[in-house]
Residue frames as a rotation matrix with the C-alpha (Angstrom) as fourth column:
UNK 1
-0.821 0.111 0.560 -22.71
0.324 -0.717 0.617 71.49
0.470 0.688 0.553 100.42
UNK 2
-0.663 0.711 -0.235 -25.54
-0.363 -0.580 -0.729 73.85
-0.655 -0.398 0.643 101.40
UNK 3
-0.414 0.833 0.366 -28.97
0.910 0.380 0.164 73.33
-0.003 0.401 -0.916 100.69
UNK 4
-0.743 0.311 0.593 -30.88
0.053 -0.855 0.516 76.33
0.667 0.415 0.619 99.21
UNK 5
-0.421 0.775 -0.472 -33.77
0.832 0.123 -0.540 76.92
-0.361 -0.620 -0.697 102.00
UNK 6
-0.471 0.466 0.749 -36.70
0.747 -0.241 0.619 78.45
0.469 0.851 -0.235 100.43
UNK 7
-0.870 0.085 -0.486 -37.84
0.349 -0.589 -0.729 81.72
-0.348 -0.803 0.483 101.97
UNK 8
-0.318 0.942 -0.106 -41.13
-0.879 -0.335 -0.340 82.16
-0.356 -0.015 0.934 100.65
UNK 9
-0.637 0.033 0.771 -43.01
-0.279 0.921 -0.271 78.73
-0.719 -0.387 -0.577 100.87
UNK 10
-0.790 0.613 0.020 -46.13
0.435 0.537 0.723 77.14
0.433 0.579 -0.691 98.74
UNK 11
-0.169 0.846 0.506 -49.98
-0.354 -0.531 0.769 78.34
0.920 -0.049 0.389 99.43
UNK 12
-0.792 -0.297 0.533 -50.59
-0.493 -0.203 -0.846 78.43
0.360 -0.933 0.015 103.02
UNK 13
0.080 0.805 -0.588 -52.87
-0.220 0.590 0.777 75.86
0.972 0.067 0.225 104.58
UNK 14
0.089 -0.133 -0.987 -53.21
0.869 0.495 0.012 74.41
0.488 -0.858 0.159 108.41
UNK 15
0.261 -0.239 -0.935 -52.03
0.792 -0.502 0.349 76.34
-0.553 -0.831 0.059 111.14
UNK 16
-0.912 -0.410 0.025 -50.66
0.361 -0.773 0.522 79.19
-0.195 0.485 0.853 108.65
UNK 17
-0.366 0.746 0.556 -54.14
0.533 -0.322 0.782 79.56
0.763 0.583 -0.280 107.39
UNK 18
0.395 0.813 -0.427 -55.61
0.842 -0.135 0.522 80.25
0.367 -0.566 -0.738 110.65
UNK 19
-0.325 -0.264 -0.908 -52.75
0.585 -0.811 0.027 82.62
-0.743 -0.522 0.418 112.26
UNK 20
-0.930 -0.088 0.358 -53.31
0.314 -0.699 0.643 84.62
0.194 0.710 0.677 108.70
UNK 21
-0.352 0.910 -0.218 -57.11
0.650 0.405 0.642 84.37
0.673 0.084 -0.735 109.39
UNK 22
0.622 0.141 -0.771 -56.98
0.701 -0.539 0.467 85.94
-0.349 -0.831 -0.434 113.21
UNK 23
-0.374 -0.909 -0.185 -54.51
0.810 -0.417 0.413 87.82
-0.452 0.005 0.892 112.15
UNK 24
-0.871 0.143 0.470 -56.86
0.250 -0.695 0.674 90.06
0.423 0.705 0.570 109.65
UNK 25
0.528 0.433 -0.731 -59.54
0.842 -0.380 0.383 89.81
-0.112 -0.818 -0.565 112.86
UNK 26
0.051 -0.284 -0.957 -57.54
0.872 -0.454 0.181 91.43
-0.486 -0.844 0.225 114.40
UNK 27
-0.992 0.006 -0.125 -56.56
-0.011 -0.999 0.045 94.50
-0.124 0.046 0.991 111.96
UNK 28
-0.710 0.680 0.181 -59.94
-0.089 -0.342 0.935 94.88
0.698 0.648 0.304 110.24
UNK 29
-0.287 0.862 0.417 -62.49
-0.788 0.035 -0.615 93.52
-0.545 -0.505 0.669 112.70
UNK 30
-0.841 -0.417 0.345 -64.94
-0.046 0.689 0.723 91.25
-0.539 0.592 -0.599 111.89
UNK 31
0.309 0.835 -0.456 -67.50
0.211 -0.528 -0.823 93.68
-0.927 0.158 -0.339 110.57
UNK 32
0.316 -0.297 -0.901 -64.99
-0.742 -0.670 -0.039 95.00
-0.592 0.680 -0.432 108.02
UNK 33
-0.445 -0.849 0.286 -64.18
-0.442 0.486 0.754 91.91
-0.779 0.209 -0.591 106.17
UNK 34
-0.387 0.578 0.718 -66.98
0.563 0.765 -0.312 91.10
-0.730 0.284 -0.622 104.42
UNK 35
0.382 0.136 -0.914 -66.49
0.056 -0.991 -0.125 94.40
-0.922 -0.003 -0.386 103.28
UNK 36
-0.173 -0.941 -0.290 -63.27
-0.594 -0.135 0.793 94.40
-0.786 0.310 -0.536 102.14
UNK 37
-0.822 -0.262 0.505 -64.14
0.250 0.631 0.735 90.98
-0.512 0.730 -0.453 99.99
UNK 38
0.551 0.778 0.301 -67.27
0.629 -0.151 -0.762 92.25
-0.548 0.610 -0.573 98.37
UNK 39
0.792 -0.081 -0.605 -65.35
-0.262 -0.940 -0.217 95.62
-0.551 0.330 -0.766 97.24
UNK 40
-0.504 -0.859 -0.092 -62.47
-0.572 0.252 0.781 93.09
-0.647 0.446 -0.618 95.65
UNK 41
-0.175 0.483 0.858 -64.85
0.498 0.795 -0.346 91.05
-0.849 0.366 -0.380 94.69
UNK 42
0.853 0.519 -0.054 -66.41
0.288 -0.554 -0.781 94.22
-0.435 0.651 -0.622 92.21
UNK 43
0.380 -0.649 -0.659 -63.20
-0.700 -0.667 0.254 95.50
-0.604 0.365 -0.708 91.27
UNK 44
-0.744 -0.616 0.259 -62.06
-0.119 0.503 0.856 92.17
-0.658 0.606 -0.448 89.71
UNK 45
-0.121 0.847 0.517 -65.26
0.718 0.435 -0.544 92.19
-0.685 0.305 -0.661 88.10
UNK 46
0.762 -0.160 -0.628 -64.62
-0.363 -0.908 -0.209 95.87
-0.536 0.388 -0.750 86.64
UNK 47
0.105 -0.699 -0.707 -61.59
-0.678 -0.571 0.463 94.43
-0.728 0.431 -0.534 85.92
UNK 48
-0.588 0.200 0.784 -62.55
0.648 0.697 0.307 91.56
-0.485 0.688 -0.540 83.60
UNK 49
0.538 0.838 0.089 -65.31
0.650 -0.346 -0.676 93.79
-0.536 0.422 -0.731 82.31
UNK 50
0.691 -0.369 -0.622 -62.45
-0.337 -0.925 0.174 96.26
-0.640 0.089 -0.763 81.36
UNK 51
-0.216 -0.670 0.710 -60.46
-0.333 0.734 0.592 93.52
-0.918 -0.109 -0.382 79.95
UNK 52
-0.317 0.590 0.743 -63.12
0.831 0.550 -0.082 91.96
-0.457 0.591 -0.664 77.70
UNK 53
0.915 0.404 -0.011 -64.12
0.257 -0.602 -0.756 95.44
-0.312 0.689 -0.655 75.72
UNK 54
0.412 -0.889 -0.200 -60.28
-0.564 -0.422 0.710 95.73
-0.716 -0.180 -0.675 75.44
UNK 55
-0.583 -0.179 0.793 -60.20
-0.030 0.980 0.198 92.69
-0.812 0.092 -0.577 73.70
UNK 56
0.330 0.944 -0.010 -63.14
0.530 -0.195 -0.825 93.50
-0.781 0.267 -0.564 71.91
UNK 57
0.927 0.018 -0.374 -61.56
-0.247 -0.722 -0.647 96.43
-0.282 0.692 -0.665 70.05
UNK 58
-0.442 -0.897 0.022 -58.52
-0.502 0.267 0.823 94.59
-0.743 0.353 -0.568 69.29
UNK 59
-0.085 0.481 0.872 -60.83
0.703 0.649 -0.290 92.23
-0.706 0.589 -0.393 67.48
UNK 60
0.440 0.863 -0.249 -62.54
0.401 -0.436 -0.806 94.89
-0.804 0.254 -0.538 65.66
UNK 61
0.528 -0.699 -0.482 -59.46
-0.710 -0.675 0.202 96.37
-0.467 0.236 -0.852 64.73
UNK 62
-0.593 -0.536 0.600 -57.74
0.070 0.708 0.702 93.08
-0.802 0.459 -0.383 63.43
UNK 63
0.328 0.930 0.168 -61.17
0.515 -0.027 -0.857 93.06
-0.792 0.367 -0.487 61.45
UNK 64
0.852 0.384 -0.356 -60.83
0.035 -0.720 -0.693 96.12
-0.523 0.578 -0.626 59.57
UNK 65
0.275 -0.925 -0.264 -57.09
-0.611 -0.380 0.694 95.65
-0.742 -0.030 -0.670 59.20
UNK 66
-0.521 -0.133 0.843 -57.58
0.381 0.848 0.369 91.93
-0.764 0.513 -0.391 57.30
UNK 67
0.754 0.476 0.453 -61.00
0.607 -0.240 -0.757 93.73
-0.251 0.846 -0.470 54.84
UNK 68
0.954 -0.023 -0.298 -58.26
-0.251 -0.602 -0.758 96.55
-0.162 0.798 -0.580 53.93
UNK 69
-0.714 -0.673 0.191 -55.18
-0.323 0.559 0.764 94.05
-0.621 0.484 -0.617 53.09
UNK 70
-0.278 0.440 0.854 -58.02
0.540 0.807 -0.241 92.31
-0.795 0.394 -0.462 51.14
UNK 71
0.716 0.249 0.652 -58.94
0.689 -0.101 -0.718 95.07
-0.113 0.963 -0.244 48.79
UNK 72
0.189 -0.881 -0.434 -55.30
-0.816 -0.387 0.430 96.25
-0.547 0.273 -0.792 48.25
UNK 73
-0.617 -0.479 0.625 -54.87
0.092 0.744 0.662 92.89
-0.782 0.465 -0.415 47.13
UNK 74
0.473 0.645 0.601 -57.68
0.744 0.073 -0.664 93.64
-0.472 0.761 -0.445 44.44
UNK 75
0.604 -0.288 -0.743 -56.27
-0.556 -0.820 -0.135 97.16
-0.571 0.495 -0.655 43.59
UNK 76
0.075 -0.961 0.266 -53.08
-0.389 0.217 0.895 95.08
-0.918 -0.170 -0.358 43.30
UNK 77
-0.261 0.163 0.951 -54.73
0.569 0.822 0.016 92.52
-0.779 0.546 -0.307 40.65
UNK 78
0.732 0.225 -0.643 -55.91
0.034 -0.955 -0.295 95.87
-0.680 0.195 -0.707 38.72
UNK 79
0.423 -0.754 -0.502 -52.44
-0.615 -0.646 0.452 97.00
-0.665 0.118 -0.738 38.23
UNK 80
-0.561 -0.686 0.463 -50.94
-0.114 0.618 0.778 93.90
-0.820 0.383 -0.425 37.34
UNK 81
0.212 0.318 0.924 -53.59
0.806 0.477 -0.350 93.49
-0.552 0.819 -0.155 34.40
UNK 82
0.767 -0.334 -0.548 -52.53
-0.397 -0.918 0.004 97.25
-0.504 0.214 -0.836 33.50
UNK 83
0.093 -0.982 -0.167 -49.17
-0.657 -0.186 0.730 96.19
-0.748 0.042 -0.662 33.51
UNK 84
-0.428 0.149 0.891 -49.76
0.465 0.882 0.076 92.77
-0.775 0.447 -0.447 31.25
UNK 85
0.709 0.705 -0.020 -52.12
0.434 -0.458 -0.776 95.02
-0.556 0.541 -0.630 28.92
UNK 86
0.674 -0.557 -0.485 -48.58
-0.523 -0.824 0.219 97.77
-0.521 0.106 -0.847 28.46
UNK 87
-0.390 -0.848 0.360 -46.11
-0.237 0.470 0.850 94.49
-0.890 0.246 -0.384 27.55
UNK 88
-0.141 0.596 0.791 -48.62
0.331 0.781 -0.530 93.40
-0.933 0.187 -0.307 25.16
UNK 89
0.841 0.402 -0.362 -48.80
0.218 -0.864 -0.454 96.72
-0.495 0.303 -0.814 23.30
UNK 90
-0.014 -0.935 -0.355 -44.83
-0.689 -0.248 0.681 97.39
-0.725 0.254 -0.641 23.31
């Protein structure tokens, strides 16, 4: 039987690291790399920052969504003494 050979490997480490290494020398330089990772660096930082107030107003919203289920359930108790008040009468 055939064995399944994997065509995209595990995280790259040894000799893979380094050709990947020269390898972005070469396009970018090696002026422009330190570049490149500061300016990823901020964007994932934007994006956590974009993330976390996202999050935020989900909270807020869950918030407001649990206080008005909570006084429907009071209206609710209301009614039902209404209704208990109407059998009582008949």
């Amino acid at each position: 039987m055939a064995s399944a050979i994997p065509l995209i490997g595990g995280i790259p480490a040894g000799p893979e690291l380094l050709i990947i290494l020269l390898v972005l020398v070469l396009l970018f330089g090696a002026n422009k790399i330190p570049k490149l990772a500061r300016s990823t660096g901020q964007a994932m930082g934007e994006f956590k920052k974009g993330r976390e107030e996202v999050e935020d107003e989900l909270k807020q919203m869950q918030g407001e969504d649990d206080e008005a289920d909570s006084t429907l359930d009071d209206d609710d108790e209301e009614f039902e003494d209404i209704d208990t008040e109407k059998e009582t009468s008949a």
